[in-house]
LUMLUM-255487 format. One line per 8 residues: number of its first residue (from 0); their letters; for each residue y, z, x of C-alpha. Coordinates in nm, 2 decimals, always signed. Layout:
REM residues N
NUM> a> Y/Z/X; ...;
REM end
This chain:
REM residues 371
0> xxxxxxxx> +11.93/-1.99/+7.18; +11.95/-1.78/+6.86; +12.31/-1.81/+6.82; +12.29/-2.22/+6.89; +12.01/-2.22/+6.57; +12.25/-2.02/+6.35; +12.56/-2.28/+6.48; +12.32/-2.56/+6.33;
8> xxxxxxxx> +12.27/-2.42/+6.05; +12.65/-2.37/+5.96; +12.72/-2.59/+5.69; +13.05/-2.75/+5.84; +13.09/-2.98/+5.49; +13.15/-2.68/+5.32; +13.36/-2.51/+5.51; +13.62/-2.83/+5.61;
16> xxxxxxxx> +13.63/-2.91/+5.22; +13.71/-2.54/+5.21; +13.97/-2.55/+5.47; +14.11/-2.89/+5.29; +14.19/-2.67/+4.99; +14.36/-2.42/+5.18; +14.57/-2.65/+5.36; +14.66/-2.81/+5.05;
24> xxxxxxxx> +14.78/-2.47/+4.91; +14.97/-2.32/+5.20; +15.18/-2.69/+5.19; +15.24/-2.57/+4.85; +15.36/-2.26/+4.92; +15.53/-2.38/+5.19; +15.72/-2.62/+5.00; +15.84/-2.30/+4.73;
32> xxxxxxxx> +15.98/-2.11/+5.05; +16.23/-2.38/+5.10; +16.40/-2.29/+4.77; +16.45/-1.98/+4.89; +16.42/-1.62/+4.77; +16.10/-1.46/+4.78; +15.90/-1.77/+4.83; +16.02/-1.77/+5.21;
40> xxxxxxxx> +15.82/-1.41/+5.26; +15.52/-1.56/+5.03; +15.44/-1.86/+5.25; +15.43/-1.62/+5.57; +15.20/-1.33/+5.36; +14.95/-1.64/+5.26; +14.93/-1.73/+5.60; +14.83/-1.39/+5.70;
48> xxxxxxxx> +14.59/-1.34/+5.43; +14.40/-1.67/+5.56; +14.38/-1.61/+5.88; +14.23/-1.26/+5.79; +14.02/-1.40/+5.54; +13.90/-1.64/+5.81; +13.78/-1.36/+6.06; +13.63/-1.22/+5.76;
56> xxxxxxxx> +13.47/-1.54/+5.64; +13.33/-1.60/+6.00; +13.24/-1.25/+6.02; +12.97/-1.23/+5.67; +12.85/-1.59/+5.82; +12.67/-1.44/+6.11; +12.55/-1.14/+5.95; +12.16/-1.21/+5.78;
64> xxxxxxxx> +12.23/-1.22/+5.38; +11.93/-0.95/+5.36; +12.14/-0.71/+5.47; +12.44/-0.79/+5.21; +12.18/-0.76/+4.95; +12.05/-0.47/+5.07; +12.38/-0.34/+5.00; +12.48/-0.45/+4.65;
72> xxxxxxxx> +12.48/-0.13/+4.49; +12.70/+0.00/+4.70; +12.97/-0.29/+4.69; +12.92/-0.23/+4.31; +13.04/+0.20/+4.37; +13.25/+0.12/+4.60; +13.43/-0.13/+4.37; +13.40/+0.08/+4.03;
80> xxxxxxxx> +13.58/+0.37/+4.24; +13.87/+0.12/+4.34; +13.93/+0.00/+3.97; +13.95/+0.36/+3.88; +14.18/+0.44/+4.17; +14.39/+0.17/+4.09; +14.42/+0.26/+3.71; +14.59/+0.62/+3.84;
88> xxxxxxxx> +14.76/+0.52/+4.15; +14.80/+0.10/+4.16; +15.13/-0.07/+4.11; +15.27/-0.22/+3.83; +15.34/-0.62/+3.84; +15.43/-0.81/+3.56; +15.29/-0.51/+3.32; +14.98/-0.50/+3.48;
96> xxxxxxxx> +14.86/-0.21/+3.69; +14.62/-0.37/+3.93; +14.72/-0.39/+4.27; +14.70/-0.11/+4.58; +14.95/-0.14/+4.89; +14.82/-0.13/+5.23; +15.08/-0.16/+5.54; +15.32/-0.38/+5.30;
104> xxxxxxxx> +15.06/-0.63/+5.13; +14.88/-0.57/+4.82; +14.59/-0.60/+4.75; +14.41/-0.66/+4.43; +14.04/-0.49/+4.30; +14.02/-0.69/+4.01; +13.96/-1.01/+4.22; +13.66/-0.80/+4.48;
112> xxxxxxxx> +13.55/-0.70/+4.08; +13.45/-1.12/+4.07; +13.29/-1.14/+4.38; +13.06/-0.78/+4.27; +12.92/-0.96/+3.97; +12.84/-1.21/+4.13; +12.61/-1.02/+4.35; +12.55/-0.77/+4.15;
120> xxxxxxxx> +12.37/-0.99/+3.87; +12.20/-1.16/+4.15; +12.05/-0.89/+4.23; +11.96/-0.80/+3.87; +11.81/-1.13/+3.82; +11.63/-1.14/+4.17; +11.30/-1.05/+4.03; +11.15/-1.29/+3.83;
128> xxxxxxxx> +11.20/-1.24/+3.46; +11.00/-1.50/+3.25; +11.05/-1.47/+3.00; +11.39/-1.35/+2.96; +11.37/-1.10/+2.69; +11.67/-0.95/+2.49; +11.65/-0.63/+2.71; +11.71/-0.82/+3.02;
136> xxxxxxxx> +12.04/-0.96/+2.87; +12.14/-0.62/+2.73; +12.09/-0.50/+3.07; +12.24/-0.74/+3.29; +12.55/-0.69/+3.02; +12.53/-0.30/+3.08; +12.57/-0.33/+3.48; +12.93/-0.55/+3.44;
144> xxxxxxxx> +13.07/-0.33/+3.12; +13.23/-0.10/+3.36; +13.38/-0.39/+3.59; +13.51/-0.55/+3.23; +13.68/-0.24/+3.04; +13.88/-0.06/+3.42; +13.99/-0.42/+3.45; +14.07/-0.47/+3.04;
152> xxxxxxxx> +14.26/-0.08/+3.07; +14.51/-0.24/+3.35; +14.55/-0.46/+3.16; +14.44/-0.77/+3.29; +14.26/-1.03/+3.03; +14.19/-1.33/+3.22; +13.97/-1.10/+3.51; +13.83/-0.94/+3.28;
160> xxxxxxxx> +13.76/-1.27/+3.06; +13.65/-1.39/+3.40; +13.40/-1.18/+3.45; +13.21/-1.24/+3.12; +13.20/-1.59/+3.20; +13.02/-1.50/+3.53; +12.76/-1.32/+3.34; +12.73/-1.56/+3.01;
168> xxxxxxxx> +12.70/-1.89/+3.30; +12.45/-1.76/+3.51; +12.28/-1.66/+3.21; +12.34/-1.99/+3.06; +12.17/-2.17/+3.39; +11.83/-1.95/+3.42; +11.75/-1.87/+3.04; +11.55/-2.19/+2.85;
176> xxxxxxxx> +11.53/-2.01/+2.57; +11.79/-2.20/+2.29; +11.80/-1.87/+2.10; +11.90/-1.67/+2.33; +12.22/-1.91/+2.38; +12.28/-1.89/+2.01; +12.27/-1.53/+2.01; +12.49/-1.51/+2.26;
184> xxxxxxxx> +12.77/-1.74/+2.09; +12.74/-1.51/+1.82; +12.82/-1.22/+2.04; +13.12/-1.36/+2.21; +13.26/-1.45/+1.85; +13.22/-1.10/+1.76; +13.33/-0.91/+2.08; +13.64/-1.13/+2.05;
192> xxxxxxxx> +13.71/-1.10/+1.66; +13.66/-0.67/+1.75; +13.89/-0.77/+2.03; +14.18/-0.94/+1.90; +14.19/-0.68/+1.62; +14.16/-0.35/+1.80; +14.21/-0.40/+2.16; +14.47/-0.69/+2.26;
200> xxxxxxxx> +14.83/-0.61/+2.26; +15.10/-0.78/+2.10; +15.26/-0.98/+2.41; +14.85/-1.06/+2.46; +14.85/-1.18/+2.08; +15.17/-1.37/+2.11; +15.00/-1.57/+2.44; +14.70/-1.69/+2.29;
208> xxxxxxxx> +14.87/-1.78/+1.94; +15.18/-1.98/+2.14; +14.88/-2.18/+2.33; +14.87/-2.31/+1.98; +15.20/-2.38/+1.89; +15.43/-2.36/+2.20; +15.74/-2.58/+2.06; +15.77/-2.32/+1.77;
216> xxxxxxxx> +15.96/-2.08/+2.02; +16.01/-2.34/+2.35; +16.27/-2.02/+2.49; +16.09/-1.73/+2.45; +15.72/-1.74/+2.40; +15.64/-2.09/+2.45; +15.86/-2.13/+2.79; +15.60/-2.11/+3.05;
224> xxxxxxxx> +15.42/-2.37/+2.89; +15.65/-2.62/+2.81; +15.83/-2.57/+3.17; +15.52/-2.64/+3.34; +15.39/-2.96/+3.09; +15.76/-3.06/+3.20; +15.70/-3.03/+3.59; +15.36/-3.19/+3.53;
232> xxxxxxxx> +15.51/-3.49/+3.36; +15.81/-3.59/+3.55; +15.59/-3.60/+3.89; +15.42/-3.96/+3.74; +15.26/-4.14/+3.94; +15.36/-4.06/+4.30; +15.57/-3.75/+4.22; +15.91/-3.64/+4.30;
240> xxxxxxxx> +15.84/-3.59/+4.71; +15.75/-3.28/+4.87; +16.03/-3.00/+4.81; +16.18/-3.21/+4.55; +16.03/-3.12/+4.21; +16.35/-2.99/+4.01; +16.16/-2.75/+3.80; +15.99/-2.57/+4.07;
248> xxxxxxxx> +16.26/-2.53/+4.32; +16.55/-2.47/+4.09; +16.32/-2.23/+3.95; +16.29/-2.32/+3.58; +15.88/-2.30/+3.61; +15.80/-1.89/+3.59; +15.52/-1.84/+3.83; +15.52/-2.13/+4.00;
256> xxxxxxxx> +15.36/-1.97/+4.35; +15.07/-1.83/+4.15; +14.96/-1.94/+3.76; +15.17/-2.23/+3.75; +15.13/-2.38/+4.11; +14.92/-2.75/+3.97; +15.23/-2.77/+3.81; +15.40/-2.73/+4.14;
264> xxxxxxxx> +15.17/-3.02/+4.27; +15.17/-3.27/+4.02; +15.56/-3.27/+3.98; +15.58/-3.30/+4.39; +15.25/-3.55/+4.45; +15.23/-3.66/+4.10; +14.93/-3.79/+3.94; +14.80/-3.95/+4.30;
272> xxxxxxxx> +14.84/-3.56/+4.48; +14.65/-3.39/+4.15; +14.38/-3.65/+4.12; +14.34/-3.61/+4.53; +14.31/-3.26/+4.48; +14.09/-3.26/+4.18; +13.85/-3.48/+4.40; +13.82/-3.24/+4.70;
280> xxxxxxxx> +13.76/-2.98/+4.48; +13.53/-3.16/+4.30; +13.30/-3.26/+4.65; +13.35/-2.87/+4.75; +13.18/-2.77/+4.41; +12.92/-3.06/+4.43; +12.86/-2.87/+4.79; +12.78/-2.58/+4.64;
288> xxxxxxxx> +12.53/-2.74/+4.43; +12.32/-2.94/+4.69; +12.29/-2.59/+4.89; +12.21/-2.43/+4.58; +11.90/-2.65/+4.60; +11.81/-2.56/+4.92; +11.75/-2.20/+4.90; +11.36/-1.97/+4.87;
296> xxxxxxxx> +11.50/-1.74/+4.69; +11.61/-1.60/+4.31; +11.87/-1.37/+4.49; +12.04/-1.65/+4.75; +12.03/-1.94/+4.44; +12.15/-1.70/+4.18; +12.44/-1.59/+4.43; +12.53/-1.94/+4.49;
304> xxxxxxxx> +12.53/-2.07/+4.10; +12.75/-1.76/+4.03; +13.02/-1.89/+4.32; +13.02/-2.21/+4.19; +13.04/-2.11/+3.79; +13.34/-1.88/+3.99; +13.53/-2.11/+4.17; +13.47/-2.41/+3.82;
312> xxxxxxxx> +13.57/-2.18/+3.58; +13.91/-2.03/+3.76; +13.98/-2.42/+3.83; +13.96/-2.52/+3.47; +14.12/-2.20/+3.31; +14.45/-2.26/+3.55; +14.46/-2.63/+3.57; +14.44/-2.63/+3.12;
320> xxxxxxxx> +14.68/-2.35/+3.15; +14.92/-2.57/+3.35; +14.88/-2.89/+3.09; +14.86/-2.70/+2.77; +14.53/-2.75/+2.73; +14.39/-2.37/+2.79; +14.64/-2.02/+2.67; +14.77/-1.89/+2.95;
328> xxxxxxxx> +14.56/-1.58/+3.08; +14.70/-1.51/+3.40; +14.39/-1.68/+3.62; +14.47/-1.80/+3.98; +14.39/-2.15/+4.08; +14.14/-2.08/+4.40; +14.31/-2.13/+4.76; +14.63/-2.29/+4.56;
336> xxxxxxxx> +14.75/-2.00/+4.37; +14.99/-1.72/+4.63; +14.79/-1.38/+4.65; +14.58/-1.29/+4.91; +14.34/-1.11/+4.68; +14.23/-1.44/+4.54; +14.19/-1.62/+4.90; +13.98/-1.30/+5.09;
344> xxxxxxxx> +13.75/-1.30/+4.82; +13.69/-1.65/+4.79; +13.64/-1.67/+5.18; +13.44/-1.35/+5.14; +13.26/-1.52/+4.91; +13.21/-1.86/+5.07; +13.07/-1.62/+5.36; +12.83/-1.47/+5.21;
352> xxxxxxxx> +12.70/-1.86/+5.10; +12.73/-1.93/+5.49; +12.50/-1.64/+5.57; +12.26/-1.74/+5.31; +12.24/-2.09/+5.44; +12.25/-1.97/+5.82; +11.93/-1.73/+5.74; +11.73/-1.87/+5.47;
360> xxxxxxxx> +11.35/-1.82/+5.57; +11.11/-2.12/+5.58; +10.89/-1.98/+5.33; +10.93/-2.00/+4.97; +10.87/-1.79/+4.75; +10.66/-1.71/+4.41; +10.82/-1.74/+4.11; +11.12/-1.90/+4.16;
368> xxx> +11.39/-1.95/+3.92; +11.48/-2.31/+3.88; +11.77/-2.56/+3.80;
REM end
């Protein structure tokens, strides 16, 4: 009887819009493989990593949310201790020193980094803090400065970017005061002014300042981009067919399984496939939002606003990346994008959302934070 109560409770919308998404991108990367090379071995890998991310999606349903909570802190150790792991010991891909090897697939900290802010802030912001006061920011800021600098060190400036917009959105949704915003802009001007000029490398420097003139050097610096505006452009309306876009398969678009892979889908299902995309992804993160108004408490809706500023913000830093609209920071598209990193903790993520909708109480609580 217990288990048939938690079966009704399963928010099946959620998780078929979810499985949508994931169908979407394994055709994807399915449709890479057949050019050969290592796309072949990424299809299989993707489909490992979701059926393992589905037993682990399934299994963080069933278990009560309480006792995820009750465990933040040490998600938050546990994940500091891999960042710093990977730093000595993690492999090097594309200059970046960010991912650890288990039984031939890799595995990357910086994306379980995403999912511990998340939780970690929720927990921060749990209690009722009205009003917010400048120590509360300064505090919440303090708890994801390690998370942001042993993901920064790897290097790796779009997780780490993404993380700051985790904590600036959440903050965003639950502080009314108008100051505290304009503070905040401030801030981010200056962190990124201290940034450019004393921590970003060169290559870093070169991507952000190409976003802004990419024809200057269409060879070099400005290839990525103007490959993948290319591949976006030449799918029109109905795109090329599936296995048929020319700059994906004969491999002119650099990253095509991963940064680049709307690119992939807008040259093969043209403007139809991407706007059919953009609309289930759309309805998932409206999802998100209706059960975000369903919850009793600060902890459960906090949790859910930071998945959904998670999952909006990766989908509009890749999808401007692939049109030219955004510089290109090395952010996966969510269940698109190759890397099983990226599609555990999303289903990790989604999960934990499951179990909160599975065991909300009936009673509400004081003080709750509102949106």
């Amino acid at each position: 009887m217990f288990n048939l109560v938690k079966i009704k409770r399963f928010d099946f919308s959620l998780f078929i819009l979810t499985l949508f998404l994931i169908i979407i991108g394994l055709v994807l990367q399915y449709s890479l493989s057949l050019a050969g090379g290592s796309g072949s071995n990424n299809f299989v890998k993707q489909l490992i990593f979701f059926i393992i991310g589905l037993v682990l999606f399934f299994a963080v349903s069933f278990v009560d949310y309480r006792f995820i909570k009750s465990a933040v802190f040490l998600v938050y150790v546990l994940t500091i201790l891999f960042l710093i792991f990977t730093l000595f010991f993690g492999h090097v891909f594309r200059g970046v020193k960010g991912w650890l090897s288990f039984g031939g697939l890799n595995f990357q900290p910086a994306e379980l980094a995403k999912f511990t802010a998340i939780i970690i802030l929720a927990k921060f912001w749990q209690e009722s803090r009205k009003p917010i006061r400048v120590k509360h920011i300064i505090a919440s800021f303090v708890l994801i400065i390690p998370l942001i600098f042993l993901i920064f060190f790897q290097p790796d400036l779009g997780s780490a970017a993404m993380i700051v917009f985790l904590w600036g959105g959440i903050l965003l949704l639950i502080d009314e005061n108008k100051k505290h915003i304009l503070g905040l802009l401030i801030i981010v001007i200056l962190i990124s002014l201290i940034g450019w000029f004393a921590f970003l490398k060169d290559y870093q420097k070169e991507r952000i300042s190409t976003y802004f003139s990419p024809s200057s050097d269409p060879l070099e610096r400005g290839y990525q981009i103007t490959q993948s505006i290319i591949a976006v452009g030449s799918g029109e309306i109905l795109g090329r067919g599936f296995g048929l876009g020319p700059q994906s398969q004969l491999k002119f678009l650099p990253a095509s399984e991963t940064d680049f892979v709307f690119a992939v889908l807008a040259e093969e299902f043209g403007l139809v496939g991407g706007l059919f995309f953009l609309i289930i992804y759309s309805l998932f993160l409206y999802r998100l939002i209706v059960v975000g108004r369903t919850v009793y408490d600060n902890f459960s809706l906090i949790a859910i606003l930071g998945s959904a500023i998670y999952f909006f913000v990766q989908l509009i830093i890749n999808v401007g990346m692939n049109i030219g609209l955004v510089p290109i920071v090395g952010v996966p598209l969510p269940f698109l994008s190759y890397g099983g990193s990226s599609l555990l903790v999303s289903l990790l993520t989604l999960g934990v959302i499951e179990s909160i909708i599975i065991h909300q109480p009936f009673t509400k609580y004081e003080n709750m934070i509102t949106f």
